[in-house]
C-alpha positions in Angstrom: 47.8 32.0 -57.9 45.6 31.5 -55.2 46.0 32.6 -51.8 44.8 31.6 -48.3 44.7 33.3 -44.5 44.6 31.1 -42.0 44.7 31.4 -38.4 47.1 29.0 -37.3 48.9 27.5 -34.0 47.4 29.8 -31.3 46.2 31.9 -33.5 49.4 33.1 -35.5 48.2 34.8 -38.7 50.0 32.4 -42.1 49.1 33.3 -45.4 49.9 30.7 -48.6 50.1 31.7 -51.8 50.5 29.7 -54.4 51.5 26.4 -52.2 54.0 28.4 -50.6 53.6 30.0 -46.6 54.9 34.1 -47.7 53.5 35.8 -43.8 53.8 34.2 -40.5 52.4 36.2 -37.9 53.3 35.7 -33.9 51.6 33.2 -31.8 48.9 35.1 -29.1 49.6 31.9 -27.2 53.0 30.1 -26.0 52.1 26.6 -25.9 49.6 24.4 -26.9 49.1 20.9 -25.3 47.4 19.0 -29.0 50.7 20.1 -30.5 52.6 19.2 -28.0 51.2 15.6 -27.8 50.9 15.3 -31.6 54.1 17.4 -33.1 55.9 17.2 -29.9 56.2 21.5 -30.3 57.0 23.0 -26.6 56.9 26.8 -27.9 54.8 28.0 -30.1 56.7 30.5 -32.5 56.8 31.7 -35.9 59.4 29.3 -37.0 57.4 25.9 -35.3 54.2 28.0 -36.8 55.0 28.1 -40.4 56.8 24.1 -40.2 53.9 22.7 -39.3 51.4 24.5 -41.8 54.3 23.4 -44.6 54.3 19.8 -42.6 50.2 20.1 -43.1 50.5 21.4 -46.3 52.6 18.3 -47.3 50.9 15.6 -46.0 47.1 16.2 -47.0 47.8 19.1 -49.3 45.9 21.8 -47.3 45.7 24.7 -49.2 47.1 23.4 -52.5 45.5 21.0 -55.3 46.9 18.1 -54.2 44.4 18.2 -51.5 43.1 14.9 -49.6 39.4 15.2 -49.1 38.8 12.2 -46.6 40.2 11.0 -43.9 39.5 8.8 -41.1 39.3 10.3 -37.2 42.3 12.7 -36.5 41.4 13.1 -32.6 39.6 11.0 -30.2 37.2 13.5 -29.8 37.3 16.6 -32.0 34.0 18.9 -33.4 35.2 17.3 -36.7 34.6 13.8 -35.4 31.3 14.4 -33.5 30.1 16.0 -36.5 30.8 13.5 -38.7 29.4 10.7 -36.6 26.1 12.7 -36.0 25.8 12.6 -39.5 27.0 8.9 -40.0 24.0 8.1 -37.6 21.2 10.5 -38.6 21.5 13.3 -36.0 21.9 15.6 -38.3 21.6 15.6 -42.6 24.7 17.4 -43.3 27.3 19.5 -41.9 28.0 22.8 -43.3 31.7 23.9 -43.1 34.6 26.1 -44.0 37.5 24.6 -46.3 40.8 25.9 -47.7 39.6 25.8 -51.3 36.3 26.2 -51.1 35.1 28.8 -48.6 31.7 27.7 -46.9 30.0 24.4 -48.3 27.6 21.7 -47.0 28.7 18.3 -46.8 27.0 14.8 -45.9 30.0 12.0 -46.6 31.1 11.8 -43.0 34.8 11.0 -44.2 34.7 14.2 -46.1 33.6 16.0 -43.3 36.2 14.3 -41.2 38.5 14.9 -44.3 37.5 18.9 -44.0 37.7 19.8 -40.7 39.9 17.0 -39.1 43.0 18.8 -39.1 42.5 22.4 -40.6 43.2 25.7 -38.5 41.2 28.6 -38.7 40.3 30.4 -42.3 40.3 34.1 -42.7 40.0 34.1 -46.5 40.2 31.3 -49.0 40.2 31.5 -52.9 39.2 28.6 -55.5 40.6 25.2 -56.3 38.8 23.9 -58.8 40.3 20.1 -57.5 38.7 20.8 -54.3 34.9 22.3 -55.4 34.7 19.3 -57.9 35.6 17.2 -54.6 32.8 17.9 -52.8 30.4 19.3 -55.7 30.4 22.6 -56.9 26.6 23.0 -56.3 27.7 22.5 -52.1 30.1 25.2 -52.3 28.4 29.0 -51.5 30.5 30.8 -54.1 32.5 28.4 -56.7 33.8 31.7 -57.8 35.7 33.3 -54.7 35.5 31.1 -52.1 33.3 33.0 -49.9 33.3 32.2 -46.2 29.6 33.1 -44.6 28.1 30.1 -42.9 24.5 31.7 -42.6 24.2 32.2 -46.4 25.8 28.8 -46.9 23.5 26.6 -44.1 20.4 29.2 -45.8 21.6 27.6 -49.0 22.0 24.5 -47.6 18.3 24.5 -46.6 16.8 25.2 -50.1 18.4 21.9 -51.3 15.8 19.9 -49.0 18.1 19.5 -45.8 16.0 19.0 -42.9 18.7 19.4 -39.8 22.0 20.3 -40.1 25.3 21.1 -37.8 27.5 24.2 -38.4 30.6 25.2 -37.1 30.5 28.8 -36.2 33.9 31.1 -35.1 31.8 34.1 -33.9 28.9 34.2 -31.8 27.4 37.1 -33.6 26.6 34.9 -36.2 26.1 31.6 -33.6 22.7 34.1 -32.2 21.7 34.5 -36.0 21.6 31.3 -37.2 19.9 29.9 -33.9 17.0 33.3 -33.9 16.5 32.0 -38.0 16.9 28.2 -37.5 15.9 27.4 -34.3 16.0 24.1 -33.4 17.2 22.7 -37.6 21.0 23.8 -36.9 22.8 22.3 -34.4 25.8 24.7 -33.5 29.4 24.0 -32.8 31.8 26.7 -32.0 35.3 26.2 -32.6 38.3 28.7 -33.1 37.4 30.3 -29.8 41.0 31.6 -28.6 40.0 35.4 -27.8 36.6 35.6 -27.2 35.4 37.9 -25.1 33.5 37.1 -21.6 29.9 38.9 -23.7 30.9 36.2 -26.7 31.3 33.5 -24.4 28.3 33.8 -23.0 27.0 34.5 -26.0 28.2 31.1 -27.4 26.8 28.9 -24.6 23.5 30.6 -25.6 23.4 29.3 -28.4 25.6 26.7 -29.5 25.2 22.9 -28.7 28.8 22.4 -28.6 31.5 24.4 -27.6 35.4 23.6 -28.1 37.7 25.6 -25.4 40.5 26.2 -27.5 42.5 28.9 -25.6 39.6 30.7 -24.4 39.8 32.2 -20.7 36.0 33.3 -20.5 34.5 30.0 -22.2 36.6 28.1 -19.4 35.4 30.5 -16.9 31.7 30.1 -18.4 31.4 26.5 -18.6 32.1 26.4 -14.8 28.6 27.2 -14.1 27.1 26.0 -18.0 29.0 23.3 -19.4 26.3 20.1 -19.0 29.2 17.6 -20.0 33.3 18.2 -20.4 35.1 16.0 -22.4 39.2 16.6 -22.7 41.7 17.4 -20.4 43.9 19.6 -22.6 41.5 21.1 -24.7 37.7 20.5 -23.5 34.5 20.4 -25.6 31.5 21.4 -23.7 28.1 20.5 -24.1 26.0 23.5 -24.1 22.4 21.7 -24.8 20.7 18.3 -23.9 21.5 17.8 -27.7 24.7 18.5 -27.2 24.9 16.1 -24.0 23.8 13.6 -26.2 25.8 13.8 -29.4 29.1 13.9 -27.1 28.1 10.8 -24.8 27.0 9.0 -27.7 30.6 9.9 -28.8 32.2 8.5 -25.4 30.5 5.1 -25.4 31.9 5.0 -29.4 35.3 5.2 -28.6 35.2 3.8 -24.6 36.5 7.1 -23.3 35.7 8.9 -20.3 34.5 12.3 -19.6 36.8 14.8 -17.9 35.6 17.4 -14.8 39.0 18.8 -14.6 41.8 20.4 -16.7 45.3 18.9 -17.3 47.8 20.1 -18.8 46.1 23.4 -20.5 47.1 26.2 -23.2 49.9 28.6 -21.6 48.2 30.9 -21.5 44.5 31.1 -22.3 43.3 34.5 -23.5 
């Protein structure tokens, strides 16, 4: 049996065992415009919770062995996608991320990294499936044994086997400040699952990360008012924190022919 905590739809706690959802936590938010455009959901609640994690869970096999590994582009403009077209075009080497599975791994296919982070929620805890460590190589995967989740040891790692620069996606900005004071200008930082931070973190995030999703954050919103070099998204924005940033998410723009955003529409209800 393995089992897997995840932070779901506005950050409801779900925890799979064995292919199976057992826990479904409440949702710290009501509504969420990505699931409302993409699952047509108007109310977030445990019930809409667990059925799409089991819709999820279905379709590409997240948290099971039937798991699909690659993907093409889920959003327009997601971390997942930047991230996997700055390593498509040599920004960055590899991308070191967190999957249901696997726990913390480094990855340079950009349709596995799409494939990873595309349409995952949040991981707590993970535990081993072989299926998905012989996916992407059990010598990328921190600990093939327990599925550890610690993206400083894993990008550390990640740097012994001859990567020059690489992007990591980073949940708390403790760790954001640790990896930029022992990396410097080799990581390039995105920082998603930021529903909750507080207004220190925030600030502590546009510190040091390059790019910043909003999620259903209240203080990175209220941050990136005076910060933010470049929104893109009018239901959830990304915000460029660095020139690298800047450049990596325009870069994005002209790719797809979309236009940046200066203004919200239709945001999380309500952001925390």
């Amino acid at each position: 049996m393995t089992r897997h905590v995840l932070e779901a739809m506005g950050k409801a706690k779900v925890v799979v065992e064995d292919g199976r959802v057992v826990e479904v936590g409440e949702p710290q938010i009501d509504y969420c415009p990505l699931f409302k455009r993409h699952r047509n959901i108007d109310v977030l609640t445990p019930q809409t919770v667990q059925d799409n994690v089991e819709f999820r869970m279905r379709d590409f096999g997240m948290c099971t062995d039937d798991r699909s590994m690659r993907m093409e582009d889920f959003l327009s403009f997601g971390v997942s996608e930047l991230l996997s077209m700055g390593v498509a075009k040599g920004h960055m080497d590899a991308a070191v991320l967190v999957c249901d599975g696997a726990g913390s791994c480094v990855v340079d296919d950009p349709a596995m990294i799409q494939g990873i982070g595309g349409r995952i929620s949040g991981i707590v805890s993970t535990e081993i499936i072989p299926s998905v460590v012989e996916a992407i190589g059990a010598d990328r995967v921190l600990d093939r044994q327990k599925g550890t989740i610690d993206q400083f040891a894993m990008t550390d790692k990640a740097f012994l086997m001859k990567f020059r620069v690489l992007g990591v996606t980073v949940a708390d900005a403790k760790e954001a400040r640790m990896l930029r004071d022992a990396y410097g200008p080799f990581v390039r930082l995105f920082a998603v699952h930021t529903t909750g931070l507080t207004r220190e973190e925030a600030e502590m995030m546009f510190d040091n990360c390059d790019v910043i999703t909003a999620c259903a954050s209240r203080h990175l919103r209220e941050v990136a008012e005076t910060r933010s070099l470049l929104q893109v998204g009018t239901r959830i924005p990304i915000f460029a924190a660095t020139e690298f940033g800047k450049m990596l998410m325009t870069e994005r723009l002209q790719q797809i022919g979309m236009e940046p955003a200066e203004s919200e529409d239709d945001p999380p209800r309500p952001t925390i």
